[in-house]
BAKOLPA-71458 format. One record per residue: residue number from 1; residue in one letter; x, z, y of N, C-alpha, C in turn. Coordinates in steps of 0.02 Angstrom, whole numbers, m for minus. Each point is the difference from the previous one (the first is absolute). Layout:
<robas>
+------+------+--------+--------+--------+--------+--------+--------+--------+--------+--------+
: resi : resn :    nc1 :    nc3 :    nc2 :   cac1 :   cac3 :   cac2 :    cc1 :    cc3 :    cc2 :
+------+------+--------+--------+--------+--------+--------+--------+--------+--------+--------+
:  NUM :    A :      X :      Z :      Y :      X :      Z :      Y :      X :      Z :      Y :
...
+------+------+--------+--------+--------+--------+--------+--------+--------+--------+--------+
</robas>
This chain:
<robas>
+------+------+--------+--------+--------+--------+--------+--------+--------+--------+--------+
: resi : resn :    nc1 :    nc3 :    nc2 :   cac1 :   cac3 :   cac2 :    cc1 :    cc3 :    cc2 :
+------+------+--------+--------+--------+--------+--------+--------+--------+--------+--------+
:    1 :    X :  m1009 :     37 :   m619 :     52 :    m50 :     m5 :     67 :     35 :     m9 :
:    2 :    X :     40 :      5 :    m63 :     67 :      5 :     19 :     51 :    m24 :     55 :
:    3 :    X :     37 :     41 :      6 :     61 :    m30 :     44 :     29 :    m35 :    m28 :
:    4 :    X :     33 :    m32 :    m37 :     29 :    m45 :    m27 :    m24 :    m44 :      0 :
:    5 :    X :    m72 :     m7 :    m19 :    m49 :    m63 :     11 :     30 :    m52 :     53 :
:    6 :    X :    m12 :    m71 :     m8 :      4 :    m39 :     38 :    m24 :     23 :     84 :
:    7 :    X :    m67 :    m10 :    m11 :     m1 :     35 :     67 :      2 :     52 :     28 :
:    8 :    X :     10 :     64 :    m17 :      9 :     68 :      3 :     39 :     m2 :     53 :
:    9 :    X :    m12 :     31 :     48 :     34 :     44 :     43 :      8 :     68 :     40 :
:   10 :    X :     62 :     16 :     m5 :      7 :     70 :      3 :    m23 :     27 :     63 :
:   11 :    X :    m24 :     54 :     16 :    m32 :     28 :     49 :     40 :     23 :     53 :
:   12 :    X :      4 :     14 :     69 :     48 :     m6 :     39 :     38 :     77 :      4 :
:   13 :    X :    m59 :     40 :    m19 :     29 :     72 :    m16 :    m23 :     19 :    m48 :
:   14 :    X :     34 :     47 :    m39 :    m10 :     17 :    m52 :    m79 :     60 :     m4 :
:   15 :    X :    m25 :    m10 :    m76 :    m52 :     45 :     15 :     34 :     70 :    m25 :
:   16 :    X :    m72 :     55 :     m7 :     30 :     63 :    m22 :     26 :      7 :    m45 :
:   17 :    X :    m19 :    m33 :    m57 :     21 :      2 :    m78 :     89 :    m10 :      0 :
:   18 :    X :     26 :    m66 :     53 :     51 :     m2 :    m12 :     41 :     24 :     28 :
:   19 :    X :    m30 :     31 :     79 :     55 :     68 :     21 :     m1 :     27 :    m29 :
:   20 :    X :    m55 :     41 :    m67 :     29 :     70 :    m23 :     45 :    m35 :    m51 :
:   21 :    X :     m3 :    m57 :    m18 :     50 :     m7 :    m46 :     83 :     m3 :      7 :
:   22 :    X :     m3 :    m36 :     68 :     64 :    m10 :     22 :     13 :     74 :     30 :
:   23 :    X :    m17 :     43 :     16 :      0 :     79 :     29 :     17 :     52 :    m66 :
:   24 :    X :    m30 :    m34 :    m64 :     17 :     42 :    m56 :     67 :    m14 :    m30 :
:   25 :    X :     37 :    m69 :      7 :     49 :    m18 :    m17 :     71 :     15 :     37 :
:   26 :    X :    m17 :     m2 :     61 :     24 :     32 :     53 :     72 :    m56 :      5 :
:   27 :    X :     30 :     28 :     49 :     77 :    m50 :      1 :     27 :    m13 :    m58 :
:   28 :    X :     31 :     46 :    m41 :     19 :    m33 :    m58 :    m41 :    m41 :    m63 :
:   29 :    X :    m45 :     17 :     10 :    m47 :    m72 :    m39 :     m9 :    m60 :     45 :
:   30 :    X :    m25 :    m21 :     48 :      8 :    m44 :     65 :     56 :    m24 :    m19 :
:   31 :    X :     61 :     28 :      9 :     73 :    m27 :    m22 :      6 :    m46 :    m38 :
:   32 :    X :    m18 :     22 :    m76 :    m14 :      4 :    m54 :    m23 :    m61 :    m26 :
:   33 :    X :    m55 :    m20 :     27 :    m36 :    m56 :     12 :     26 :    m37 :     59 :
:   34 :    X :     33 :      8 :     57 :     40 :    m41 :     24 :     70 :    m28 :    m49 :
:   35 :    X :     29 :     20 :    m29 :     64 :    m25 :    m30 :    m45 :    m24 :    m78 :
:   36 :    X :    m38 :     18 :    m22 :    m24 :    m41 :    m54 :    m18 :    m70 :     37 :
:   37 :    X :    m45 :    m19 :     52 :    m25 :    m69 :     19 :     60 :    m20 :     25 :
:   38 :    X :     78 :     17 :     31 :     55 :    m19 :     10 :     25 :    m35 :    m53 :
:   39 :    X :     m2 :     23 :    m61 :     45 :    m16 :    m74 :    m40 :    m66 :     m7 :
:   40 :    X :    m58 :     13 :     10 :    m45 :    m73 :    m35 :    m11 :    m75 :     56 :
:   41 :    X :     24 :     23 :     61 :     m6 :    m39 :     41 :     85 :    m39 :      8 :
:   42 :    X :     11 :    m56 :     22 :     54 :    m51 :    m24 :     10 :    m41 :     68 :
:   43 :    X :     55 :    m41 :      5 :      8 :    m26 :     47 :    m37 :    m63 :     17 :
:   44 :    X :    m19 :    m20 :    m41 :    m72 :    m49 :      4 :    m46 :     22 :      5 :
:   45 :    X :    m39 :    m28 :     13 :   m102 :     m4 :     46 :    m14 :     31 :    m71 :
:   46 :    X :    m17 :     26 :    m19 :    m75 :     37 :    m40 :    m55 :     13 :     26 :
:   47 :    X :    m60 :     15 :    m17 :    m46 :     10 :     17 :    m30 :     79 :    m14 :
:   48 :    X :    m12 :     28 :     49 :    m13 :     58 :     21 :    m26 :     44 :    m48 :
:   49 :    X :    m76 :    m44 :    m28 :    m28 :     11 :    m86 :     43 :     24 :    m28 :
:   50 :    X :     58 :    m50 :    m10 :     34 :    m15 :    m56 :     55 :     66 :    m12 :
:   51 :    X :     28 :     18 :     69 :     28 :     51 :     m5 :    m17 :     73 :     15 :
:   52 :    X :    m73 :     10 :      3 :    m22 :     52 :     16 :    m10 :     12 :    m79 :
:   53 :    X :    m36 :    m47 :    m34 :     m5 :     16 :    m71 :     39 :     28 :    m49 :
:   54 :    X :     62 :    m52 :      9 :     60 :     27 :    m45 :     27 :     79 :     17 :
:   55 :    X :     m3 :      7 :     69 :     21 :     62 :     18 :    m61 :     52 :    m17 :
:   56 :    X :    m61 :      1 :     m7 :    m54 :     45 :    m35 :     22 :      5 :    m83 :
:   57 :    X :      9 :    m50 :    m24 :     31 :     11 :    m84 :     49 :     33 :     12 :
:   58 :    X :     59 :    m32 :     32 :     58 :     44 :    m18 :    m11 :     60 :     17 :
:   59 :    X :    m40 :     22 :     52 :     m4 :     94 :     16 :    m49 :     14 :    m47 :
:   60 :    X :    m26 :    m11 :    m53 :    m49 :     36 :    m26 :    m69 :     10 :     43 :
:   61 :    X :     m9 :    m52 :     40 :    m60 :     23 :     48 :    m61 :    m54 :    m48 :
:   62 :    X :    m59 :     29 :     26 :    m64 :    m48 :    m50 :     m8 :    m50 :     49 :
:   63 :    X :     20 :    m62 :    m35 :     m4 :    m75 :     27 :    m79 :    m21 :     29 :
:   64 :    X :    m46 :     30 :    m30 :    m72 :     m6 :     15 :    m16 :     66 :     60 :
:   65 :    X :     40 :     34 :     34 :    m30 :     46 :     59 :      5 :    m13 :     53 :
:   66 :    X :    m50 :    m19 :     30 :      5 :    m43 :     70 :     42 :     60 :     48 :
:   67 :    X :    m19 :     61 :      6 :     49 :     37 :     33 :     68 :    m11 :     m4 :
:   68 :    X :     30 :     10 :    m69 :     92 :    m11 :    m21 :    m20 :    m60 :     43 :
:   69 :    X :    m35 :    m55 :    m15 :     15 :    m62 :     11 :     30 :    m30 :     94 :
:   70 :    X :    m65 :     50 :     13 :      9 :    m15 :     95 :     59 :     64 :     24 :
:   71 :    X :     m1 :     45 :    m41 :     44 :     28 :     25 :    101 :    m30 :    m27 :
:   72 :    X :    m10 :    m35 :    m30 :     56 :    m43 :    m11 :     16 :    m69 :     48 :
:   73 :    X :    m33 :    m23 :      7 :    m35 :    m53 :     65 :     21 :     28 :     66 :
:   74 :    X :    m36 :     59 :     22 :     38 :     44 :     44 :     63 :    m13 :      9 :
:   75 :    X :     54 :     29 :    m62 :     47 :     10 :     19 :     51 :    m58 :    m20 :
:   76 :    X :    m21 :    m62 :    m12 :     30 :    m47 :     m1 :    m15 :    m28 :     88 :
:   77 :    X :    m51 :     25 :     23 :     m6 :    m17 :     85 :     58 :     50 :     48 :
:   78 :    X :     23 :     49 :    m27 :     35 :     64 :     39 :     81 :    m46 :     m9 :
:   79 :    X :      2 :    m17 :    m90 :     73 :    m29 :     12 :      4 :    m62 :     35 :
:   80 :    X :    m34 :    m42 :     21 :    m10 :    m44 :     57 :     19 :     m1 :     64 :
:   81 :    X :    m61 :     80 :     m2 :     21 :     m8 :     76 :     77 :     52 :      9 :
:   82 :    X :     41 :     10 :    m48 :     60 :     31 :     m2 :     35 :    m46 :    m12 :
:   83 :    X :     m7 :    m62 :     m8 :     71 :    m30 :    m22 :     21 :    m15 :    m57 :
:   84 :    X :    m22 :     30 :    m48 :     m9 :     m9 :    m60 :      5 :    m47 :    m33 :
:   85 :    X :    m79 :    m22 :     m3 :     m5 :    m81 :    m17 :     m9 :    m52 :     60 :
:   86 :    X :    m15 :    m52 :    m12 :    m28 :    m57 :     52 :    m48 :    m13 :     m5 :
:   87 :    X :    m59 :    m22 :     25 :    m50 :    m10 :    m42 :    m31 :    m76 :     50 :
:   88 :    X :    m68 :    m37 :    m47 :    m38 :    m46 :     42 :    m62 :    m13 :    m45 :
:   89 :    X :    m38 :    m14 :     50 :    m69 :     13 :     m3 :    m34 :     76 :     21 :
:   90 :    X :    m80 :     11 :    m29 :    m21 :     59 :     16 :      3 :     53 :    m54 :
:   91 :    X :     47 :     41 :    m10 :     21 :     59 :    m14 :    m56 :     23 :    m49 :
:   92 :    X :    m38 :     m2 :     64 :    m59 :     49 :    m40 :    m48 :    m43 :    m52 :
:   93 :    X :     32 :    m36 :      1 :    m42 :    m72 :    m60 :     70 :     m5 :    m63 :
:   94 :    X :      7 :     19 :    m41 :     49 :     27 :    m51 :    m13 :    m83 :    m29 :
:   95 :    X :    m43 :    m40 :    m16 :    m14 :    m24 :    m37 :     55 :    m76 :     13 :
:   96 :    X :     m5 :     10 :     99 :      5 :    m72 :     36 :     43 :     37 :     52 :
:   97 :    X :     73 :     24 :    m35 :     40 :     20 :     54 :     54 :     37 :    m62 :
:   98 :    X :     68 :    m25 :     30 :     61 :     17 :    m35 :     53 :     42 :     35 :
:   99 :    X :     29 :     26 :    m39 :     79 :     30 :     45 :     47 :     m1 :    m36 :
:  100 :    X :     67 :     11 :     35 :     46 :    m24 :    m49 :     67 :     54 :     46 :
:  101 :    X :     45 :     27 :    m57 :     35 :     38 :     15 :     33 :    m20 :     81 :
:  102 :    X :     14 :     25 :     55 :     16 :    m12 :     71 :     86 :    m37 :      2 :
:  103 :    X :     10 :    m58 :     31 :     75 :     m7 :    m20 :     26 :     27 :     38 :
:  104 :    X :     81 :     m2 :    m32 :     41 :     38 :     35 :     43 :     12 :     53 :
:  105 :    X :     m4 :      5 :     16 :     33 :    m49 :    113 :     85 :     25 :    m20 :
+------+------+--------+--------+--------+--------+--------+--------+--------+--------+--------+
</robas>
């Protein structure tokens, strides 16, 4: 089942495939892919899908690799729990859960 899939959901820790990935990219790719899903994410509700996707095109990442995929998922959960975005629903369900840039106090 893809992650994106309707019912797909993301696993609560990551497996090996996508630590070595996120370990090969290291902070400045992590980054990288944090401020790309920033640009694509808006002050309205989007859906998690929706902006994990756009942010895999715009980095040149393959839209079909469930790794890029959960490891983008990931880190749309890190800017969450930073403040980042806002989010509602379950996170780890991309399909049936949105975030939207955090307002500004």
């Amino acid at each position: 089942m893809l992650l994106l899939d309707d019912q797909a959901e993301l696993s609560a820790q990551p497996d090996e495939v996508e630590t070595a990935l996120g370990a090969q990219l290291g902070e400045q790719g992590l980054s990288a892919i944090d401020d790309t899903l920033k640009e694509h994410t808006q002050r309205r509700w989007l859906k998690v899908a929706r902006v994990v996707l756009d942010a895999l095109t715009a980095g040149g990442a393959p839209v079909s690799n469930e790794t890029c995929i959960a490891l983008y998922v990931r880190r749309v959960i890190a800017l969450v729990d930073a403040g980042v975005f806002e989010a509602q629903g379950n996170l780890r369900r991309p399909r049936w859960s949105e975030v939207r840039l955090a307002r500004e106090v």
